[in-house]
C-alpha positions in Angstrom: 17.8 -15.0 -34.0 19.4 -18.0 -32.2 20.3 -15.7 -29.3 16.9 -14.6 -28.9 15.1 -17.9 -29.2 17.8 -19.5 -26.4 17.1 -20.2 -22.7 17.9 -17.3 -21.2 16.2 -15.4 -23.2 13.3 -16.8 -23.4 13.6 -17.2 -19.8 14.2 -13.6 -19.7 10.9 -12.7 -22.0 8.3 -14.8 -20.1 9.8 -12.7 -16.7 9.5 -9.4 -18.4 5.7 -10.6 -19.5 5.2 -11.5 -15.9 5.9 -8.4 -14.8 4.2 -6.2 -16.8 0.7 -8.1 -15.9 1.3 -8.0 -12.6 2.1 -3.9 -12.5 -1.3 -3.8 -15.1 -3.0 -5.8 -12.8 -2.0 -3.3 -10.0 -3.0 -0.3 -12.0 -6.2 -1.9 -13.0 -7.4 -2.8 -9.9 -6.2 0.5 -8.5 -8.7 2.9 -10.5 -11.2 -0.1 -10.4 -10.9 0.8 -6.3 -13.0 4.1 -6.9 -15.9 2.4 -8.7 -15.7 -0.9 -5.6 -15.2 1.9 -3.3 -18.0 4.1 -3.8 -20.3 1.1 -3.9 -19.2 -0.4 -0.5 -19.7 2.8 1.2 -23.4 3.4 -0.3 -23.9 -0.8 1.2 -22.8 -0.1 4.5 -23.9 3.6 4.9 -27.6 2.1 3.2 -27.4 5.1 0.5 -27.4 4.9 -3.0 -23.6 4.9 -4.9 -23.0 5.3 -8.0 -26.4 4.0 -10.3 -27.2 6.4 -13.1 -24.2 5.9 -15.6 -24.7 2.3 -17.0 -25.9 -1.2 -15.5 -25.9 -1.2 -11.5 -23.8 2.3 -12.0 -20.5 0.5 -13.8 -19.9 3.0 -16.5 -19.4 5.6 -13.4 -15.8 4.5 -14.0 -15.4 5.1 -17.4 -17.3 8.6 -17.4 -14.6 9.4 -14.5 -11.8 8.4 -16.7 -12.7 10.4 -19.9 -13.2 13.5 -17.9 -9.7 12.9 -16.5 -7.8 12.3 -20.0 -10.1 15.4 -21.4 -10.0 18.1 -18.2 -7.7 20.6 -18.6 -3.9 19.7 -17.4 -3.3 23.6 -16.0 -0.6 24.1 -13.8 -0.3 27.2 -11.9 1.5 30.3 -13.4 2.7 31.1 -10.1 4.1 27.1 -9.2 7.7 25.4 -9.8 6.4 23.6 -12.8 9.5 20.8 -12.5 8.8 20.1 -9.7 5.2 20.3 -9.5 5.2 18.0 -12.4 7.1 15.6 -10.9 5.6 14.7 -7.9 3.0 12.9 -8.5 5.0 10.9 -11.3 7.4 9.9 -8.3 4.1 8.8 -6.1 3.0 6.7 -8.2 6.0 5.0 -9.7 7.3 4.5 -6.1 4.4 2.5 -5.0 4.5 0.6 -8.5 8.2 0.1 -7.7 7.5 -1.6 -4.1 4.7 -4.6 -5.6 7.6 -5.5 -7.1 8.5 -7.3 -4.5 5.2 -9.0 -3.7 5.5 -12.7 -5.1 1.4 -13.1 -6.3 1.8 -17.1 -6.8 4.7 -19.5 -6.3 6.4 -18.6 -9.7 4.7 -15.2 -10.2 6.7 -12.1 -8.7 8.5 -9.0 -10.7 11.9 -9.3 -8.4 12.7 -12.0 -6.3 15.0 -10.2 -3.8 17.0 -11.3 0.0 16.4 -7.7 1.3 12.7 -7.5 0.1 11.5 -5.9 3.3 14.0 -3.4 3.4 13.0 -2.2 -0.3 9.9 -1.6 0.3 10.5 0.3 3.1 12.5 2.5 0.9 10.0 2.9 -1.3 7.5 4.1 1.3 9.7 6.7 2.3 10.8 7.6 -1.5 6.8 8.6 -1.6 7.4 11.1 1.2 9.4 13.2 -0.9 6.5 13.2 -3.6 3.9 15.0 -1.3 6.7 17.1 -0.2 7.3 18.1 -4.0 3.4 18.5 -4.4 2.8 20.9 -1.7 6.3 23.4 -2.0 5.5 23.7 -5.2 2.0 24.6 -5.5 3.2 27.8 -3.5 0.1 27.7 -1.9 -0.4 27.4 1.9 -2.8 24.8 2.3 -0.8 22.8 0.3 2.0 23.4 2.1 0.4 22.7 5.5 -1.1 19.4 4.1 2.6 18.4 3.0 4.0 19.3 6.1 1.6 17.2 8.0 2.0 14.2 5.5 6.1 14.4 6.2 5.8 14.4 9.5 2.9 11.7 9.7 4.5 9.3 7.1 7.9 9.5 9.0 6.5 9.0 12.3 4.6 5.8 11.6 7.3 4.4 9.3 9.4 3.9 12.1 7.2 1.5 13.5 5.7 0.0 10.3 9.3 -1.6 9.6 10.0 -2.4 13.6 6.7 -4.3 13.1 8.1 -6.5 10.6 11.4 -7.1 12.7 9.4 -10.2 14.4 9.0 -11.9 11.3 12.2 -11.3 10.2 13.9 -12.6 13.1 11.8 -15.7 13.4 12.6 -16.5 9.2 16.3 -15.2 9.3 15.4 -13.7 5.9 14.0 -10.8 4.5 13.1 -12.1 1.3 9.3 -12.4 0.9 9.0 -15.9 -0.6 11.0 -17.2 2.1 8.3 -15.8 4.4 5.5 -16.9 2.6 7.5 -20.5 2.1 8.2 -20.3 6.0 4.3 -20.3 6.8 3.8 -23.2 4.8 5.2 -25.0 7.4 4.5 -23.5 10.8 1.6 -21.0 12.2 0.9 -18.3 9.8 2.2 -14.9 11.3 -1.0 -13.3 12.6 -0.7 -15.7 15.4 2.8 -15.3 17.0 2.9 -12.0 15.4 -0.4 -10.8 16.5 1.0 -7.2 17.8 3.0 -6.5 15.2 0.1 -7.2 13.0 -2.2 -4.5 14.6 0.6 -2.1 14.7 1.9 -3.0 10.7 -2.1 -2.1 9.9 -2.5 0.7 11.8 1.1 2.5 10.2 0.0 1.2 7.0 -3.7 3.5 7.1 -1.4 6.3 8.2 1.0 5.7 5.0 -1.6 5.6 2.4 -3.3 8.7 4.1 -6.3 6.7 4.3 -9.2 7.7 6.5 -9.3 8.6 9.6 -5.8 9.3 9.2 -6.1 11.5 6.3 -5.5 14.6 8.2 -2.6 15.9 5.0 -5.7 16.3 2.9 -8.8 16.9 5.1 -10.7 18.5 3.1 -13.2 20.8 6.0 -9.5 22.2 7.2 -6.9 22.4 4.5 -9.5 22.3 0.8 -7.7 19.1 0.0 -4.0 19.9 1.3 -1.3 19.3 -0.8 -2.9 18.1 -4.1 -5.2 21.2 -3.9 -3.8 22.8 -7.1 -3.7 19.6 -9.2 -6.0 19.5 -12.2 -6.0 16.4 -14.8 -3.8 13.4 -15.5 -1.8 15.4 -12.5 -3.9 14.6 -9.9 -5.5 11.8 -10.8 -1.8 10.1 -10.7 -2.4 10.9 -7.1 -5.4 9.5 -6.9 -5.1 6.6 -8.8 -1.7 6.0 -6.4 -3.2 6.1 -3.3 -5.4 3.3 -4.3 -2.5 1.4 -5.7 -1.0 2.0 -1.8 -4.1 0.7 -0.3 -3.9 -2.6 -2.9 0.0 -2.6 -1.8 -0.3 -2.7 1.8 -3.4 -4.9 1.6 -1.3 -7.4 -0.2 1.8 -6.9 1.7 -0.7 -7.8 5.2 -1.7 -11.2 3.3 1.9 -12.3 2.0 3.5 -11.2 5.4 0.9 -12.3 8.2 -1.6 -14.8 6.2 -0.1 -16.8 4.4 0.6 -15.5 1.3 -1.0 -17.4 -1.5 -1.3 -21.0 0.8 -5.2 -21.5 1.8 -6.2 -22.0 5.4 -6.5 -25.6 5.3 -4.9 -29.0 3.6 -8.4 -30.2 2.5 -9.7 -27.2 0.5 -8.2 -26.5 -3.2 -5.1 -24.9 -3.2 -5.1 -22.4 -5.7 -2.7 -20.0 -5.2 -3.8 -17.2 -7.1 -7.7 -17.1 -5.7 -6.0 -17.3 -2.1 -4.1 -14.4 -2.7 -6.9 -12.9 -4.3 -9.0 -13.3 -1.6 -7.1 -12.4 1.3 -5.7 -8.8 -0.4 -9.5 -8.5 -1.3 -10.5 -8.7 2.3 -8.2 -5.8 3.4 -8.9 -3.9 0.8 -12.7 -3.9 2.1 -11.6 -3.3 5.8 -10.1 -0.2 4.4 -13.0 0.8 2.9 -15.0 0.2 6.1 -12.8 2.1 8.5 -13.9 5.0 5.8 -17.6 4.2 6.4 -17.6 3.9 10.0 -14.9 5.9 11.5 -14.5 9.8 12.6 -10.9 11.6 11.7 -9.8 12.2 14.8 -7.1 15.9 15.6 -3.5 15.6 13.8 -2.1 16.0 17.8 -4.2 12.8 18.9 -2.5 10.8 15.4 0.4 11.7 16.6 0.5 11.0 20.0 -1.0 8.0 19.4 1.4 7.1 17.3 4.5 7.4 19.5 3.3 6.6 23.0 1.1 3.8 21.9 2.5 2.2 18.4 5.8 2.2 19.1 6.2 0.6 22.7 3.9 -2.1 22.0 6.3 -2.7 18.2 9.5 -2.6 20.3 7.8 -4.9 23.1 6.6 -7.5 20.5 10.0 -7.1 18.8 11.8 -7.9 22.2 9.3 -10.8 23.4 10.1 -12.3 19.6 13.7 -11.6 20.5 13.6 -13.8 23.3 11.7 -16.2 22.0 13.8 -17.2 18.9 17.1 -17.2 21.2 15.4 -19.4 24.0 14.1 -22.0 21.3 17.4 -21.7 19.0 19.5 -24.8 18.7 22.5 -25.2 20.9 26.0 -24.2 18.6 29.1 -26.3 20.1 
C-alpha cells in the first residue's frame, strides 16, 4: 500500500487518468462529428439535417448508435475472416495511437516524446496497411480497387505531408511537439514563415483521412463504397467512427504545429489553454466539413498528378528556402 500511495506512483496514476480522457475525448468527439457534420452541411447547403429524432435533431446520434451495436455483425462466407476482422481494429487504434502525441494543454498530453513527428508519421502509414487488409479480404473487386487506390493515394501524399513538417523542424531543432508549441510562444507562429508548408501539410492531410474531394478509395457512384463495401456493424462503423477521429487528429495536429498550439493570439485576451486549443482544432474541423459542402471530387489521375507535380516541388522548395534561412541567420561556431 505504501508503494502505491508514493510519488511515482501516484505520479504514474494521474498520467494514466490523463490519458484515458484525452483518447475518450477523441472517441467522443469523433462519433459526435457525424451528428456536427450532418448539421453543417444542411447550414451551408440551406437544406434541412438531421430534425425528426429529438430536440433540433440531437437524438439522430444516438438512434445511429443503437442500430450500430444491434445490426447484424455478418462477415462474408467467402472473406479471410482474420484478416477482415482485423482491419478496421488496426484503423482505428492507429489513429488513437498517433493523438498520443498531441500535448492538449501545457501539462495535458498521453506521451511526451523527442521524435513526436516522426511517430506519427508512422502511424499514418501503419493505417495504410488497415484499408489494404479491408479490401484483400473482402474478396470482392470493388473493394479491392478502392484499396488499391487508397495505397497508392496515402503513400503518395505522405511523402510530402512529412517533407512539409521538415521546415518547422529545422527552424526548432526538435521534433518533439511541446517544444514546437513552446517555440511559438516566443516567435511568429508557423503559419507565417511556414505558410507553404502549411497549404501543402492540409492539402496531404484531406488526402490521408480520405476526406472529400479526395475520397476517390470509396466513391461511392464508381466503386459502391470501395474497400469497406462488405462491412456490416461494429466492423464498419470502426471505420467510420476512425475516419472522424483522423479528421479530429490532423485538425489538431494543424493547430499545435502551425497556430500555436494551445497559446491565444494575443497577450491581452485570457489565456486559457484548453478553449485555445479547442477552438482552433474546432475551426479545421469545420473547413473540413466545408470543402465537403462546396467542392466536386475531382478523377483519381488529376489527385494524383496533382499531387506529385504540384505538392511536392513547392514542399521541397519551402523546405530548401527554410534550409537557407536557418543557416544564413545561425550563430557563428568558432
Amino acid at each position: 500500500m505504501t508503494d502505491w500511495l508514493s510519488p511515482e506512483a501516484l505520479a504514474l496514476l494521474i498520467h494514466i487518468l490523463k490519458a484515458v480522457v484525452i483518447l475518450l475525448a477523441v472517441v467522443i468527439a469523433g462519433a459526435l462529428l457525424s451528428f456536427i457534420e450532418r448539421r453543417l452541411l444542411a447550414l451551408w447547403q440551406d437544406r434541412y439535417g438531421p430534425n425528426r429524432v429529438g430536440p433540433f435533431g440531437m437524438f439522430q446520434l444516438v438512434a445511429d448508435m443503437l442500430k450500430m451495436f444491434f445490426k447484424e455483425d455478418w462477415t462474408p462466407p467467402f472473406a479471410d475472416k482474420l484478416i477482415f476482422t482485423l482491419a478496421p481494429i488496426v484503423a482505428m487504434s492507429a489513429l488513437l495511437a498517433a493523438f498520443a502525441i498531441i500535448p492538449v494543454t501545457p501539462t495535458w498530453w498521453v506521451a511526451d516524446l523527442h521524435i513526436g513527428i516522426l511517430f506519427f508519421m508512422a502511424m499514418a502509414g501503419l493505417g495504410v496497411y488497415a484499408v489494404l487488409f479491408a479490401g484483400w479480404s473482402s474478396n470482392n473487386k470493388y473493394a479491392l480497387l478502392g484499396a488499391m487506390r487508397a495505397s497508392a493515394q496515402t503513400v503518395s501524399y505522405e511523402v510530402f505531408l512529412g517533407i512539409a513538417l521538415l521546415g518547422i523542424v529545422a527552424q526548432v531543432g526538435s521534433f518533439n511537439m511541446i517544444d514546437i508549441v513552446n517555440y511559438q510562444a516566443d516567435h511568429l507562429w508557423f503559419i507565417i514563415p511556414q505558410f507553404f508548408g502549411f497549404v501543402t501539410f492540409f492539402i496531404a492531410g484531406v488526402a490521408v483521412t480520405h476526406r472529400h474531394p479526395f475520397d476517390q478509395p470509396e466513391a461511392e457512384q464508381e466503386l459502391a463504397d470501395g474497400y469497406h463495401v462488405e462491412y456490416a456493424g461494429m466492423k464498419w462503423g470502426m471505420f467510420f467512427v476512425g475516419e472522424y477521429i483522423g479528421v479530429v487528429l490532423v485538425s489538431a495536429l494543424m493547430a499545435v504545429l502551425f497556430f500555436g498550439g494551445w497559446h491565444g493570439p494575443f497577450g491581452w485576451l485570457p489565456q486559457i489553454p484548453l478553449v485555445w486549443f479547442a477552438l482552433k482544432t474546432g475551426f479545421f474541423i469545420m473547413i473540413f466539413i466545408l470543402l465537403r459542402a462546396s467542392l466536386p471530387r475531382p478523377r483519381y489521375d488529376q489527385v494524383m498528378s496533382f499531387g506529385w507535380k504540384f505538392c511536392l516541388p513547392l514542399t521541397l522548395i519551402n523546405l530548401l528556402v527554410t534550409g537557407a534561412v536557418v543557416l544564413a541567420t545561425a550563430p557563428a561556431v568558432n
